[in-house]
MITOR-278249 format. One record per residue (C-alpha): residue number from 1; residue in three letters; y, x, z. Coordinates in steps of 0.25 Angstrom, whole numbers, plus 5000, padded with zeros to 4 digits. Last residue first. Example, Ala and Ser with C-alpha at 12.3 -4.5 7.8 and 13.67 -1.06 7.14 Angstrom:
<sites>
@i=2&aa=SER&Y=4996&X=5055&Z=5029;
@i=1&aa=ALA&Y=4982&X=5049&Z=5031;
</sites>
This chain:
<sites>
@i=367&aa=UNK&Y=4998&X=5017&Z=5123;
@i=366&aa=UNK&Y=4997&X=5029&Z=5114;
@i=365&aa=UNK&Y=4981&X=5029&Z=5117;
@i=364&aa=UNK&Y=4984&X=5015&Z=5109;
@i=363&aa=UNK&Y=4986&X=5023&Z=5095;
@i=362&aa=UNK&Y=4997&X=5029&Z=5088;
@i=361&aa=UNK&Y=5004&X=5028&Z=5073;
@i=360&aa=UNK&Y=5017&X=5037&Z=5072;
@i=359&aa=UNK&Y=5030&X=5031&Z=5071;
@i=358&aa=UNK&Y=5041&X=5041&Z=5067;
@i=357&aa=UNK&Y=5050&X=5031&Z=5060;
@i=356&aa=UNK&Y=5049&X=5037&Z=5046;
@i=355&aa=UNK&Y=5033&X=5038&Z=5046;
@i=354&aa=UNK&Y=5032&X=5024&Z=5052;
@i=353&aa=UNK&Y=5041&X=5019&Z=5041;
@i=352&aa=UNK&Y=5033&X=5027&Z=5031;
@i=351&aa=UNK&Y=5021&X=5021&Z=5037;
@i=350&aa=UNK&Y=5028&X=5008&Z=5034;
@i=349&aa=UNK&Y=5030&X=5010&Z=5019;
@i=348&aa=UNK&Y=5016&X=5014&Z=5017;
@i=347&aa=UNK&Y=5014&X=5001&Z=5018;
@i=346&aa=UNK&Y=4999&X=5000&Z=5027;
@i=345&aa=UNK&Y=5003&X=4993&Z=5040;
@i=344&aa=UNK&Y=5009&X=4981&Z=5029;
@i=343&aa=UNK&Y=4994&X=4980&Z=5021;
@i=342&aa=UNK&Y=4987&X=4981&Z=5033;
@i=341&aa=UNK&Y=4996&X=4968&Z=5039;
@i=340&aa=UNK&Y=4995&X=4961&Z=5027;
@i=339&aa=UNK&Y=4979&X=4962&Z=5028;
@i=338&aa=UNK&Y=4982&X=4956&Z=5042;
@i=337&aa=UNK&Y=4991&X=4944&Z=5036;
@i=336&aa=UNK&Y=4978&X=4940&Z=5026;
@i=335&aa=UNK&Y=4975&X=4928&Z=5035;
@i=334&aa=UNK&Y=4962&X=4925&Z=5039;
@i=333&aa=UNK&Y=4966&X=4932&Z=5051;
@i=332&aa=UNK&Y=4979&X=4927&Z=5055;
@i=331&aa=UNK&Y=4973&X=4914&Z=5051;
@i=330&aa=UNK&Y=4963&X=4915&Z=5064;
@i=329&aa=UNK&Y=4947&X=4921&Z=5063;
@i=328&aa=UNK&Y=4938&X=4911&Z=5067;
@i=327&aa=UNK&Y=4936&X=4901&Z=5076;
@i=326&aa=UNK&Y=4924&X=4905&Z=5082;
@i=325&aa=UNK&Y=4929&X=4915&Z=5089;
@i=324&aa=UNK&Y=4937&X=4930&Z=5089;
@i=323&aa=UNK&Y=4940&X=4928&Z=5074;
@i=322&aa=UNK&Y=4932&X=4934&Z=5061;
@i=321&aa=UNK&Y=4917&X=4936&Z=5060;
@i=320&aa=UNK&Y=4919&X=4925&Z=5047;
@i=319&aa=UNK&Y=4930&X=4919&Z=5044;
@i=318&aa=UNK&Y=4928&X=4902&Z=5042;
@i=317&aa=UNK&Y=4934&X=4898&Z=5028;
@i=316&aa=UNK&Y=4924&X=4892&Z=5023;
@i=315&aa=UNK&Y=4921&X=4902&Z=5011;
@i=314&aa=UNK&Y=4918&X=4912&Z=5024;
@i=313&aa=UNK&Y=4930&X=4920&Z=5030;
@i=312&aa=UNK&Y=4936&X=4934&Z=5030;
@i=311&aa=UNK&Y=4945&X=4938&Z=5041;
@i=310&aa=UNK&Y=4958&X=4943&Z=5035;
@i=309&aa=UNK&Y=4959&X=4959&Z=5033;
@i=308&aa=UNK&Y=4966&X=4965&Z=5045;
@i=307&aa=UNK&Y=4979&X=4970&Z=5051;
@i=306&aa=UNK&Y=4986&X=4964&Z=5063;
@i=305&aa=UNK&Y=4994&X=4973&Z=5069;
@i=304&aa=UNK&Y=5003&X=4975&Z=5083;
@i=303&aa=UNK&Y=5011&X=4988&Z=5081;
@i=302&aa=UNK&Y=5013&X=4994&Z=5094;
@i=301&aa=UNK&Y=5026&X=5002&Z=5096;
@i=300&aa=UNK&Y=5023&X=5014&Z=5105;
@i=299&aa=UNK&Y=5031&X=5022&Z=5116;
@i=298&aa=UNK&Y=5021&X=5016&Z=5126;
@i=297&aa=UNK&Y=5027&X=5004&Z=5137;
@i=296&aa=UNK&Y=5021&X=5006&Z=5149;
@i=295&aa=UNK&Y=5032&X=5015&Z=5155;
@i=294&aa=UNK&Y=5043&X=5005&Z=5151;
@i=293&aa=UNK&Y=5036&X=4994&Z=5161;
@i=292&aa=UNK&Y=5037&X=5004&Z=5172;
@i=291&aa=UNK&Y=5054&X=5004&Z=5168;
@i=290&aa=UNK&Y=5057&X=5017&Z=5160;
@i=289&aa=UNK&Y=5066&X=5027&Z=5165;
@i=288&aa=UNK&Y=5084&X=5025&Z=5164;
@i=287&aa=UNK&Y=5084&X=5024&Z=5177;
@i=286&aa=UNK&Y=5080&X=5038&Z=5181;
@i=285&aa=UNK&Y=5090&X=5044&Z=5173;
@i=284&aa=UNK&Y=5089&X=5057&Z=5163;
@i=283&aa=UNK&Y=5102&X=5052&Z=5155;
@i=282&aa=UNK&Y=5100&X=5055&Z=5141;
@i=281&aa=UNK&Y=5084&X=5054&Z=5141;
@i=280&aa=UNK&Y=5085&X=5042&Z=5150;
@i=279&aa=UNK&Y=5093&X=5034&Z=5141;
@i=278&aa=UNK&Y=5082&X=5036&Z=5130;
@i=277&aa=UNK&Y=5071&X=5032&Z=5140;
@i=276&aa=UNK&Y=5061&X=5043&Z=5148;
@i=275&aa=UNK&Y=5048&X=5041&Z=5154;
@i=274&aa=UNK&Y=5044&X=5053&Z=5146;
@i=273&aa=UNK&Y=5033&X=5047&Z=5137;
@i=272&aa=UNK&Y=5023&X=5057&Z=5133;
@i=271&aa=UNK&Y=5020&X=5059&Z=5116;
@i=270&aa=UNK&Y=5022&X=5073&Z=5116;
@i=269&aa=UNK&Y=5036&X=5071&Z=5108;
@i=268&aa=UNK&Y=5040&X=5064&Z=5121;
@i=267&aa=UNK&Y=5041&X=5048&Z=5122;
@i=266&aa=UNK&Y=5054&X=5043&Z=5126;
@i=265&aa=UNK&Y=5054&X=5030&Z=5135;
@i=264&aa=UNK&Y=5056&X=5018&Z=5127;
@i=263&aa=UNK&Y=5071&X=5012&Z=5120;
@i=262&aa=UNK&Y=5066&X=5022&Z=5108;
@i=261&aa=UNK&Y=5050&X=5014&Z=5106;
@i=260&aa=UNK&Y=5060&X=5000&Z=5106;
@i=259&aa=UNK&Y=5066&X=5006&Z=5094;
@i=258&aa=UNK&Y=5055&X=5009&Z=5086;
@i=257&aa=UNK&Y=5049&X=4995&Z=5089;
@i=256&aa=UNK&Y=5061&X=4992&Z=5082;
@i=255&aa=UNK&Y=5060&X=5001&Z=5071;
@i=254&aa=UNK&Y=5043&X=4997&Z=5070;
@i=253&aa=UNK&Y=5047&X=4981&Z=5069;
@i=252&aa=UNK&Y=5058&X=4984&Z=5060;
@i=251&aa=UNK&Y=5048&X=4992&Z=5050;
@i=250&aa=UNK&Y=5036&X=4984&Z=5053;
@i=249&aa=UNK&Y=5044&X=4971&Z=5049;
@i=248&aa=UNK&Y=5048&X=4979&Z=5036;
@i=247&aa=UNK&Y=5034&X=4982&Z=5033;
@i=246&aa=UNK&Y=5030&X=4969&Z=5034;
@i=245&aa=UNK&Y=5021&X=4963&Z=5044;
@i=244&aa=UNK&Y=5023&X=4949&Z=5045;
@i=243&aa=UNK&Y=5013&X=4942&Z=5037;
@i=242&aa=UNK&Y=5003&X=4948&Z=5050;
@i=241&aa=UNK&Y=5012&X=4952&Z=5061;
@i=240&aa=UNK&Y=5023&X=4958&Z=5060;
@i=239&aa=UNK&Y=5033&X=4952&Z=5071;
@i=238&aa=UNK&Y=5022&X=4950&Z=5079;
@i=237&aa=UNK&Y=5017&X=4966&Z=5079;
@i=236&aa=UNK&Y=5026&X=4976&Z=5084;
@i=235&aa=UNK&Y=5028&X=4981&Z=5100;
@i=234&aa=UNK&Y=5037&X=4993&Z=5106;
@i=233&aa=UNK&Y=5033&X=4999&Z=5120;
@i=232&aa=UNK&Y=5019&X=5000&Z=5116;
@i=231&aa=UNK&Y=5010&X=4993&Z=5129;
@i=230&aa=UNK&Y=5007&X=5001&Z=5142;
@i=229&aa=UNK&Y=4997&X=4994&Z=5152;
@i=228&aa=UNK&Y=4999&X=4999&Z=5166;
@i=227&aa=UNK&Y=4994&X=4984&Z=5173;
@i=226&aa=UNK&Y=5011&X=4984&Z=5179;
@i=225&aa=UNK&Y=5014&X=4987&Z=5164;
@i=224&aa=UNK&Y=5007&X=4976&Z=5158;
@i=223&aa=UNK&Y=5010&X=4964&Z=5167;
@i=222&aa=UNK&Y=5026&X=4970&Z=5166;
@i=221&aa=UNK&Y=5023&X=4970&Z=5152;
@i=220&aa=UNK&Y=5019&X=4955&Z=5152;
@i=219&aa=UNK&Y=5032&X=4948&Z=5150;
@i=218&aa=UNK&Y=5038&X=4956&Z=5138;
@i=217&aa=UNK&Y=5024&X=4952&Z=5132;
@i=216&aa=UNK&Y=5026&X=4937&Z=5136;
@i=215&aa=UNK&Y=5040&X=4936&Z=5131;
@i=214&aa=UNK&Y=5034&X=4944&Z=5117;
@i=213&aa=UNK&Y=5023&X=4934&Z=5117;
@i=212&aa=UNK&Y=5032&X=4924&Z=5117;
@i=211&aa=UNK&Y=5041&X=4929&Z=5105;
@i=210&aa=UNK&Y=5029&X=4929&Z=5097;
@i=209&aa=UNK&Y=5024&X=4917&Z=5101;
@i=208&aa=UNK&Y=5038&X=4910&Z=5096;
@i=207&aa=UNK&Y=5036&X=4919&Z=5082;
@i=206&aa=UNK&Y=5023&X=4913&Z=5081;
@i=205&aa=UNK&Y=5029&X=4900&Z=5081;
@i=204&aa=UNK&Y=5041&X=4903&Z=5072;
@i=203&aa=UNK&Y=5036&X=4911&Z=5061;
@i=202&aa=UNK&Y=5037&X=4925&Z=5063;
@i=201&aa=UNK&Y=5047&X=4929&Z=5051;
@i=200&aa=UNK&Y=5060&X=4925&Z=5060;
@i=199&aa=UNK&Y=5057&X=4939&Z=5069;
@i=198&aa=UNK&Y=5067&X=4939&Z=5082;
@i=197&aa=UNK&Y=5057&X=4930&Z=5090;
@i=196&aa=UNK&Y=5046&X=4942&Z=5088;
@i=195&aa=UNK&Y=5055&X=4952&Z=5095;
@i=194&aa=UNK&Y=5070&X=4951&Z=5097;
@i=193&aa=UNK&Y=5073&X=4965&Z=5090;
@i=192&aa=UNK&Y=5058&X=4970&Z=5085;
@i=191&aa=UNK&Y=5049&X=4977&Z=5095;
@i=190&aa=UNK&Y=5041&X=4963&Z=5097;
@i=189&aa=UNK&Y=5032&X=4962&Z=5111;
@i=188&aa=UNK&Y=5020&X=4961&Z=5110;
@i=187&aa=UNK&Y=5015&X=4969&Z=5124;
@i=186&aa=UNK&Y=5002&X=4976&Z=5118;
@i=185&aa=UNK&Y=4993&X=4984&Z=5128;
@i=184&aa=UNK&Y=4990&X=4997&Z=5135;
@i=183&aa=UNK&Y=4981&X=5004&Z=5146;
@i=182&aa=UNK&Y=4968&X=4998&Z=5146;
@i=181&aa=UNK&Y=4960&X=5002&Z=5159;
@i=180&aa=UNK&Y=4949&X=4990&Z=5158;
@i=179&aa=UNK&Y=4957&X=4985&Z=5172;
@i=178&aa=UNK&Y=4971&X=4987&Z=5166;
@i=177&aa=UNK&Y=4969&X=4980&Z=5154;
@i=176&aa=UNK&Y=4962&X=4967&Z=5162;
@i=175&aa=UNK&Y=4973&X=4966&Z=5171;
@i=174&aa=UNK&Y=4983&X=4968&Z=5160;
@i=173&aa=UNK&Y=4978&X=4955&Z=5154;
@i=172&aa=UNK&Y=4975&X=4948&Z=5164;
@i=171&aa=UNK&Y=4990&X=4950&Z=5169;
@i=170&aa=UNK&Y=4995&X=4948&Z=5155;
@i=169&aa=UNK&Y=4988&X=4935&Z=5155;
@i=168&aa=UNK&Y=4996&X=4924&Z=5159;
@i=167&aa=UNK&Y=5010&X=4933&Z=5155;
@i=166&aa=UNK&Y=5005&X=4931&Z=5141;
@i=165&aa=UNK&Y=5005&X=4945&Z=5135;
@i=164&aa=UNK&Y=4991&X=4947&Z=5135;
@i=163&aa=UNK&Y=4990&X=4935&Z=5125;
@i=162&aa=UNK&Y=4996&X=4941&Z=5112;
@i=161&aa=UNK&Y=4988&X=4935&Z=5102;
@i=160&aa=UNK&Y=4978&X=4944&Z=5105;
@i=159&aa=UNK&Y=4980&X=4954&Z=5118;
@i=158&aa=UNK&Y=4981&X=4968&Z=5117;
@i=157&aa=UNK&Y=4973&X=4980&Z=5124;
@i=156&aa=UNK&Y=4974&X=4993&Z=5124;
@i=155&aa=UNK&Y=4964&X=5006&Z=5129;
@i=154&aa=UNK&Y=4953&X=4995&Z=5125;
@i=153&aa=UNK&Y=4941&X=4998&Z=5135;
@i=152&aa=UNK&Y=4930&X=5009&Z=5129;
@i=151&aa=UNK&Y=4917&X=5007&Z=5122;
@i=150&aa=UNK&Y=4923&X=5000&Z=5109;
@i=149&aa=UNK&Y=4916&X=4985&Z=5109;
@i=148&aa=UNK&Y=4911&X=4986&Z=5124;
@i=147&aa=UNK&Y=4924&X=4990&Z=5128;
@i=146&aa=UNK&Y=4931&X=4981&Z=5121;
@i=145&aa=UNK&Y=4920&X=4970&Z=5126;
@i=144&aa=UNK&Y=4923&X=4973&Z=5139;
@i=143&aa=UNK&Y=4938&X=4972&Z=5137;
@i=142&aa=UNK&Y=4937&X=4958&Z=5131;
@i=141&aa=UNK&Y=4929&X=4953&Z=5144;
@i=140&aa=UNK&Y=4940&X=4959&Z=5153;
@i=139&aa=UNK&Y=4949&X=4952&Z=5144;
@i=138&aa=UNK&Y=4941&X=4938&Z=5145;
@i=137&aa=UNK&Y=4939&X=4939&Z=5161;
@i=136&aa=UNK&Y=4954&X=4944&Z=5161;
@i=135&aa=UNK&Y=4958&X=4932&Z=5154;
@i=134&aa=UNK&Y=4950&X=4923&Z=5164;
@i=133&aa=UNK&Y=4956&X=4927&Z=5176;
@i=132&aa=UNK&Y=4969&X=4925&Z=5170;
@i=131&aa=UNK&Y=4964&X=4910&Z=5172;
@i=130&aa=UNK&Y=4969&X=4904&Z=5160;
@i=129&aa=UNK&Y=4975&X=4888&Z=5162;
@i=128&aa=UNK&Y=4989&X=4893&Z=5168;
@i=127&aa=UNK&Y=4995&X=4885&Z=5158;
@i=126&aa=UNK&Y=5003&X=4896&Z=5151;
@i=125&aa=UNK&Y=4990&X=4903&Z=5149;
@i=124&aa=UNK&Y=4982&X=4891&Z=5142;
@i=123&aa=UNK&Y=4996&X=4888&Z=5134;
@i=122&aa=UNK&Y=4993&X=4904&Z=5131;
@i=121&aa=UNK&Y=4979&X=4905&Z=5127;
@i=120&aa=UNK&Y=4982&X=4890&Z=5119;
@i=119&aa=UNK&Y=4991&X=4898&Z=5112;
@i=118&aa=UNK&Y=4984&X=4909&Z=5106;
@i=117&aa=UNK&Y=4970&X=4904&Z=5105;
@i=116&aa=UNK&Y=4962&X=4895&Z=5117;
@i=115&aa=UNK&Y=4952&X=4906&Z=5118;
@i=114&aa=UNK&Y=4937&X=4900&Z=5114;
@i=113&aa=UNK&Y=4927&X=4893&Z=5124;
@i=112&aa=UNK&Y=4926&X=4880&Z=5117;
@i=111&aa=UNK&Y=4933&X=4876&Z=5131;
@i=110&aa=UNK&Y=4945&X=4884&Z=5128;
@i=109&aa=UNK&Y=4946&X=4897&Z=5135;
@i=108&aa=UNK&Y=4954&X=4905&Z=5143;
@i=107&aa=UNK&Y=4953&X=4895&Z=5154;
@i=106&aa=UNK&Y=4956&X=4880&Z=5154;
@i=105&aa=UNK&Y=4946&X=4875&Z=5142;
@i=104&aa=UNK&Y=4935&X=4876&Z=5153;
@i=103&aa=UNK&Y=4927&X=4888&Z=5145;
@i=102&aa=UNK&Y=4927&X=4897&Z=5156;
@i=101&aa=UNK&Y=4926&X=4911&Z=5154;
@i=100&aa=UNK&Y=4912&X=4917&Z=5155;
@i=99&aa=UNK&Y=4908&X=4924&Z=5141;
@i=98&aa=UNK&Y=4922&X=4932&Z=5141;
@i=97&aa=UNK&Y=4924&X=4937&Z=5126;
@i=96&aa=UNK&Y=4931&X=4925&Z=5124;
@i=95&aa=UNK&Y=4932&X=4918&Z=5112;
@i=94&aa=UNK&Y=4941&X=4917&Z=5100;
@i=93&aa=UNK&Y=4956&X=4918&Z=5101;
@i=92&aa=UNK&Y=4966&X=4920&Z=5115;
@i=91&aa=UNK&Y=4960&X=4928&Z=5123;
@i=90&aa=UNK&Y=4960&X=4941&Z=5115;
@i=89&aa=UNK&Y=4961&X=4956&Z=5119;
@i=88&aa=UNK&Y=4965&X=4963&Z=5106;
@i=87&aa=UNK&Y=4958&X=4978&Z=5114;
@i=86&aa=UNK&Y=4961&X=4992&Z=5109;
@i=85&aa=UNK&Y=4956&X=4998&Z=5098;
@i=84&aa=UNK&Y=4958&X=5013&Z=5093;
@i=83&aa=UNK&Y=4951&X=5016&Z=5078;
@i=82&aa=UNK&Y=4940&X=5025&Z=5079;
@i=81&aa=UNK&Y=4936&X=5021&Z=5065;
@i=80&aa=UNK&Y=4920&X=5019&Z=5070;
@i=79&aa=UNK&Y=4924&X=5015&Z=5084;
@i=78&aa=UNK&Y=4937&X=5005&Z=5079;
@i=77&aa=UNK&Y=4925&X=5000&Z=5067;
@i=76&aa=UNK&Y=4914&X=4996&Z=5078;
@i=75&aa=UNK&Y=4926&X=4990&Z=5087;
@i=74&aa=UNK&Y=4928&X=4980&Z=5075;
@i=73&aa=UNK&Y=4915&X=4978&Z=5071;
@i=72&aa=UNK&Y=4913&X=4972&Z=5087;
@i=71&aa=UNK&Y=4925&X=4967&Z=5087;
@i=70&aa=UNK&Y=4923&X=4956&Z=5073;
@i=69&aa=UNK&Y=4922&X=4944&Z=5080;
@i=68&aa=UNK&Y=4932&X=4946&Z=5089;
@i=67&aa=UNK&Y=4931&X=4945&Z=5104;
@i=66&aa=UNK&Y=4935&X=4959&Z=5104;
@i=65&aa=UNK&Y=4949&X=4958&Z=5099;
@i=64&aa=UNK&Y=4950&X=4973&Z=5095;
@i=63&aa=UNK&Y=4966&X=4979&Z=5095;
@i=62&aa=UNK&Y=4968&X=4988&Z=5086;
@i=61&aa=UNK&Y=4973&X=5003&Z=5081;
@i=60&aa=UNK&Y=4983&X=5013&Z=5077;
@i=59&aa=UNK&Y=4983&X=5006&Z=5064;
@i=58&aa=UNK&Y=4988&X=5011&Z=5049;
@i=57&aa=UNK&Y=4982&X=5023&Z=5049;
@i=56&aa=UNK&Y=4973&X=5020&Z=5037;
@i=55&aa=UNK&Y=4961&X=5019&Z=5048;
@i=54&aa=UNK&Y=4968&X=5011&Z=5055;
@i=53&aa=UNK&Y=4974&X=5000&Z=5044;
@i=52&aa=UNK&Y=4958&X=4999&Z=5039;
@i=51&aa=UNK&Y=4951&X=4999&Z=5051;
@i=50&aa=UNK&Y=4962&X=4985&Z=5055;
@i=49&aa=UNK&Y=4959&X=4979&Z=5041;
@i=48&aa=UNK&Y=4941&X=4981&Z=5044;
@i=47&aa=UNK&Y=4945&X=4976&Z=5058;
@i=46&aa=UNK&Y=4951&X=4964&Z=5052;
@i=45&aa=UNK&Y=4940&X=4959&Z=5042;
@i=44&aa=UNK&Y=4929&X=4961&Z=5052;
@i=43&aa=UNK&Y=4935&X=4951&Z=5062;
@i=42&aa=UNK&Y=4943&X=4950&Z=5074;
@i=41&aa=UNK&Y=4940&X=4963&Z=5080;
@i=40&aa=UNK&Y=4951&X=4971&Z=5078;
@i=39&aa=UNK&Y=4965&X=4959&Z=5082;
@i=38&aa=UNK&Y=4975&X=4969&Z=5082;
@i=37&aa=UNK&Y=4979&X=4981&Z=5075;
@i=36&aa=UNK&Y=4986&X=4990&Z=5083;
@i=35&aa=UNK&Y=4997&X=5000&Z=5077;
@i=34&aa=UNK&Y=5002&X=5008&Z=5088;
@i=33&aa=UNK&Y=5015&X=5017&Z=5085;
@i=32&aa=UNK&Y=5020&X=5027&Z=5089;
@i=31&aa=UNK&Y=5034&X=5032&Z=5088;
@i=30&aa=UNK&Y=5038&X=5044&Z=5097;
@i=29&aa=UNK&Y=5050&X=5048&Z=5104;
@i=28&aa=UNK&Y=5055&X=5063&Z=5102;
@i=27&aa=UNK&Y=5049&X=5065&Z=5087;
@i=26&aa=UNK&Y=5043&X=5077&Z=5084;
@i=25&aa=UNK&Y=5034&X=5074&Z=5071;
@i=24&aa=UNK&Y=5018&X=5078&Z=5072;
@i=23&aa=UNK&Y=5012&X=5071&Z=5060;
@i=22&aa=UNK&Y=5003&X=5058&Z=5065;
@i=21&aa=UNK&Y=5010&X=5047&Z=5058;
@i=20&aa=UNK&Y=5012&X=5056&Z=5044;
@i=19&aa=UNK&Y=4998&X=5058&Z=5042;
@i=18&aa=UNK&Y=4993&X=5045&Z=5044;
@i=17&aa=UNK&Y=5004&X=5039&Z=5034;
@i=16&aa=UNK&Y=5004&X=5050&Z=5023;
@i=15&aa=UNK&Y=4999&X=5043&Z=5013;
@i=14&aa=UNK&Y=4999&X=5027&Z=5018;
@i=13&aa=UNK&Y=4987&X=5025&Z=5028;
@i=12&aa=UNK&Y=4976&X=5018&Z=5019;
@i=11&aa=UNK&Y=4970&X=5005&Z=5020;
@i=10&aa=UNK&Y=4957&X=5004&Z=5013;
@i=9&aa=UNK&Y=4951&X=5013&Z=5024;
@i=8&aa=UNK&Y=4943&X=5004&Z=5030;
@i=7&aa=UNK&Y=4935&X=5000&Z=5016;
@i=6&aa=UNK&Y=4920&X=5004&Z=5022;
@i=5&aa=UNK&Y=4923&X=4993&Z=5032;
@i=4&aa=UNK&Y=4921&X=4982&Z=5021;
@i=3&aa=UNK&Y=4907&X=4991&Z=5015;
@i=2&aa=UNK&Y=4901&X=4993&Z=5027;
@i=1&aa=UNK&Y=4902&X=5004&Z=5039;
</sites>
């Protein structure tokens, strides 16, 4: 291990934090929490933060996007801190794991032979331009390489930027899950009260995707559910994401997210959901059950997280071993929001929260 790895265990857990999460406490419904880290695999700088929050106990996890430039040290430090990873597939930055889709400009790709980027994926979508067939051709190919990377398919898979949720691709997407005998995904959609559209500190464009994505997400869980994917019933992460994440968001993020896991079905004190709702505790009726698309949902809130130091970069400017292609690394990444994010997961003040609230830290096998 050198001398930058050597320092993963800067962060540490708040005393008592670990210890605390994983007590025994007999509580009727439990609150679990998955904390996942996305975007592994994107450079050196960012694994390094991730390995840090997981090994303080900050992080259940993270999500490896395997066309980045750093995946291949990434999956090395996952096997070497056993630290759980499930797949960040990507179709919308870098280049294509894929050696053989067309590079006509009307595919997936642009004629350079890179993704078209976040919105020209979707304008490309909503034009009818992507052949699903070439999605699943790009995801299959992700999929391999997972398993290549880290011996065994991704038990949860998510998409970058959100694309999985586009009702053009969720079929693909589902399609490809299924097949590879993934059992869980994302479906972004905001716990707070009116979702991303009801938070005036997002700024007004990325608050508009936001609030699409969640349309798009609400959308694609009948696509999920018919394939058998589950997803956490309660979702965080666009409303404190980056500059965003203060302990107080976290806090009214985590309550309502609280609230969404008590409208669910009731999970036991041995951990197995009984099928049954809160109305049909009191009065035992058939029609009070959960829908099929209710029995997909898992009692856990996800966290969606974006820890990291920012990518390092030559006296030119340019980073280096950063980004999923030849155009580097994105602001996002050079930015020092991820190392805020660390600094936020780390306040001892918001394991006290969790401790209070009954949340315990858990992993995708909970899924």
């Amino acid at each position: 291990m050198g001398e930058k790895e050597a320092k993963c265990c800067e962060l540490r857990v708040p005393r008592g934090m670990a210890e605390e999460m994983s007590e025994p406490r007999v509580v009727r419904r439990r609150r679990r929490l998955l904390v996942v880290c996305d975007d592994m695999g994107y450079c050196p700088q960012r694994n390094r933060g991730i390995v840090e929050c997981f090994l303080a106990g900050l992080a259940s996890g993270a999500s490896l996007i395997v066309n980045g430039r750093a995946a291949e040290d990434a999956a090395r430090l996952a096997k070497t801190h056993r630290m759980p990873l499930g797949l960040h597939a990507n179709v919308t930055e870098g280049e294509p794991v894929c050696q053989t889709l067309p590079r006509s400009g009307r595919g997936l790709l642009l004629p350079g032979g890179t993704f078209r980027g976040m919105t020209g994926f979707r304008e490309a979508m909503d034009r009818g331009d992507i052949d699903p067939k070439e999605l699943e051709m790009e995801l299959t190919a992700q999929m391999d390489r997972f398993r290549e990377l880290t011996g065994s398919w991704p038990r949860h898979v998510d998409g970058h930027q959100h694309f999985h949720v586009h009702p053009g691709a969720c079929v693909a997407f589902a399609r490809v899950l299924r097949a590879c005998g993934t059992v869980s995904t994302r479906v972004p959609v905001e716990a707070c009260a009116g979702g991303a559209a009801a938070c005036p500190w997002i700024w007004a464009e990325k608050r508009e995707f936001f609030s699409s994505v969640e349309r798009e997400a609400g959308a694609a869980r009948a696509v999920f559910s018919q394939h058998g994917l589950r997803w956490a019933r309660a979702f965080v992460g666009m409303s404190t994401m980056g500059a965003h994440m203060t302990l107080e968001r976290l806090r009214t993020a985590l309550a309502a997210a609280c609230e969404q896991l008590e409208e669910g079905p009731v999970v036991d004190d041995d951990g197995e959901d009984d099928g049954a709702t809160r109305a049909s505790m009191v009065e035992e009726r058939a029609d009070d059950r959960p829908t099929e698309p209710e029995r997909h949902r898992a009692a856990v809130i996800e966290l969606m997280a974006h820890p990291g130091y920012r990518s390092e970069g030559r006296p030119d400017g340019v980073a280096v071993a950063a980004g999923c292609g030849p155009d580097g690394p994105d602001e996002f990444s050079m930015s020092e929001e991820r190392e805020h994010e660390m600094r936020t997961l780390a306040r001892p003040e918001l394991a006290q929260f969790l401790t209070e609230s009954g949340i315990r830290l858990c992993s995708f096998e909970d899924l």
